[in-house]
C-alpha positions as CSV (number, residue, x, y, z in Angstrom):
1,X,8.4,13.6,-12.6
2,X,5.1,12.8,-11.1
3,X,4.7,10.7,-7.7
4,X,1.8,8.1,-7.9
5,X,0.6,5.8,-4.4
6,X,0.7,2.1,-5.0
7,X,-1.6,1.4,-2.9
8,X,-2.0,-2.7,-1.6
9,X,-5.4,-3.9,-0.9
10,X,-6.2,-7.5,0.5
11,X,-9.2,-8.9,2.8
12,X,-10.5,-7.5,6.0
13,X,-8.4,-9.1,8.4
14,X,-5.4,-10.6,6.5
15,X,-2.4,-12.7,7.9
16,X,0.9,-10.8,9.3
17,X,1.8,-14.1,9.9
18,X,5.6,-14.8,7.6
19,X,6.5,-17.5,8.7
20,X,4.5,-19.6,5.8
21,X,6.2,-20.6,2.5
22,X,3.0,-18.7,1.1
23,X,4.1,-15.2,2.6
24,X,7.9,-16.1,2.6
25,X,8.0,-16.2,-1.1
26,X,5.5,-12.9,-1.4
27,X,7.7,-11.5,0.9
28,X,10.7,-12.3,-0.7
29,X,9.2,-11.5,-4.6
30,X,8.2,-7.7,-2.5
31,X,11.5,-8.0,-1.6
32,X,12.9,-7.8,-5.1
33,X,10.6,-5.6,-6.6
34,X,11.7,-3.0,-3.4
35,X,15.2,-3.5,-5.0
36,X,14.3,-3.0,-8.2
37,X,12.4,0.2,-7.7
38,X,15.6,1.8,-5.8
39,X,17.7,0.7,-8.3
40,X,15.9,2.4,-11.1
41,X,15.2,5.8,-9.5
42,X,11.4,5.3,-8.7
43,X,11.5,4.5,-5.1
44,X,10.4,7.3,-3.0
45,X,8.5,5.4,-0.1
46,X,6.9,2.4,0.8
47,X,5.7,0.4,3.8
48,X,3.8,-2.1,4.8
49,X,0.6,-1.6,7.7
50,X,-0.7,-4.5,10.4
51,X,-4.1,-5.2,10.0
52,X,-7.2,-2.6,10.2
53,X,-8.0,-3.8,13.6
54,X,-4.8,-2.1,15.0
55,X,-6.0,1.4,13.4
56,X,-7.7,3.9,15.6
57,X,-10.2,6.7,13.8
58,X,-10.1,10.4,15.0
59,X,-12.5,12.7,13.7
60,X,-13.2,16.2,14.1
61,X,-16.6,17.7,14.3
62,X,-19.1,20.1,16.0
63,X,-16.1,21.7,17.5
64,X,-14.5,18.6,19.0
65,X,-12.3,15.9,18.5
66,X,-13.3,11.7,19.1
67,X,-11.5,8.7,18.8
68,X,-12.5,5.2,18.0
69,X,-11.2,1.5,17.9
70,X,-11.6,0.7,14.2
71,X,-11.3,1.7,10.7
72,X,-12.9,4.8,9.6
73,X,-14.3,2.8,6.6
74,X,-16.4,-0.3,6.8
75,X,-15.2,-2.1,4.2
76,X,-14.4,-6.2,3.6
77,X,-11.0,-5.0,1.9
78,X,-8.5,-2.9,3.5
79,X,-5.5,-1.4,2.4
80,X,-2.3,-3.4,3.4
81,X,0.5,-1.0,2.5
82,X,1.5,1.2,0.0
83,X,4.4,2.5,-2.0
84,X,5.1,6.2,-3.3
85,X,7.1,6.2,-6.6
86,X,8.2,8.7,-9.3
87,X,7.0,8.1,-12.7
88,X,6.8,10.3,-16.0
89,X,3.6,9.8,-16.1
90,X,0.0,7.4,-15.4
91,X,1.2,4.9,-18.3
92,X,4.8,4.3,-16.4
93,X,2.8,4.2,-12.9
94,X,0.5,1.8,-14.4
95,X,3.1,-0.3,-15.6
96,X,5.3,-0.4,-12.0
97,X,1.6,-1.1,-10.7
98,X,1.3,-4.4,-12.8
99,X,4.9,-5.4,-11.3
100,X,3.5,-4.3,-8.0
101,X,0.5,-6.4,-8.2
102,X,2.5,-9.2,-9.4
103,X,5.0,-9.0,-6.6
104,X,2.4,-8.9,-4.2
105,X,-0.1,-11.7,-5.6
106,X,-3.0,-8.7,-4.9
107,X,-4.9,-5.9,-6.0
108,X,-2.9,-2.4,-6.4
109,X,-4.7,0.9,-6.7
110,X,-2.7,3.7,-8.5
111,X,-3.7,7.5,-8.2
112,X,-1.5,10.3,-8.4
113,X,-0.1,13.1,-5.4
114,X,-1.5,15.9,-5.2
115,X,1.1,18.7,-5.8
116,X,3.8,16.1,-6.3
């Protein structure tokens, strides 16, 4: 089988905040889809990430290493987590990602592992 990233986008600096009904029941409908991917054999991995201004950005170049505050990636939406599944192949990913994006109430990105 194939293993495919799920991967979670939302809005630059979204809410970690789940103590409102609104994230309660996405939390809890993530929740379930979790359960369900484990209970079918899909689940490799998954996890969710704070916000983009937590990240730090290291790059090598010219012989050297930096490091800065920030996202390597200006962008106004940011990936929020992820999951790794098995799949036979892009039309099952594809359809766990339509559960995914469901369960989630956002926009999920699918692309396969290299070497995987």
């Amino acid at each position: 089988m194939a293993q495919y990233m799920l991967s979670v986008w939302h809005d630059d600096e979204y809410v970690t905040d789940f103590t409102t009904p609104e994230a309660q029941r996405a939390a809890a409908q993530v929740g379930a889809f979790n359960e369900e991917l484990q209970r079918t054999g899909a689940w490799v991995f998954a996890a969710g990430l704070h916000p983009v201004s937590s990240a730090t950005t290291v790059r090598y170049a010219s012989g050297g290493v930096s490091m800065t505050d920030g996202p390597f990636a200006e962008s106004k939406e940011q990936m929020g987590g992820f999951w790794v599944i098995e799949a036979p192949g892009l039309d099952a990913a594809l359809e766990v990602a339509k559960r995914a994006s469901a369960a989630c109430e956002g926009p999920v990105e699918v692309r396969p592992l290299q070497g995987a």
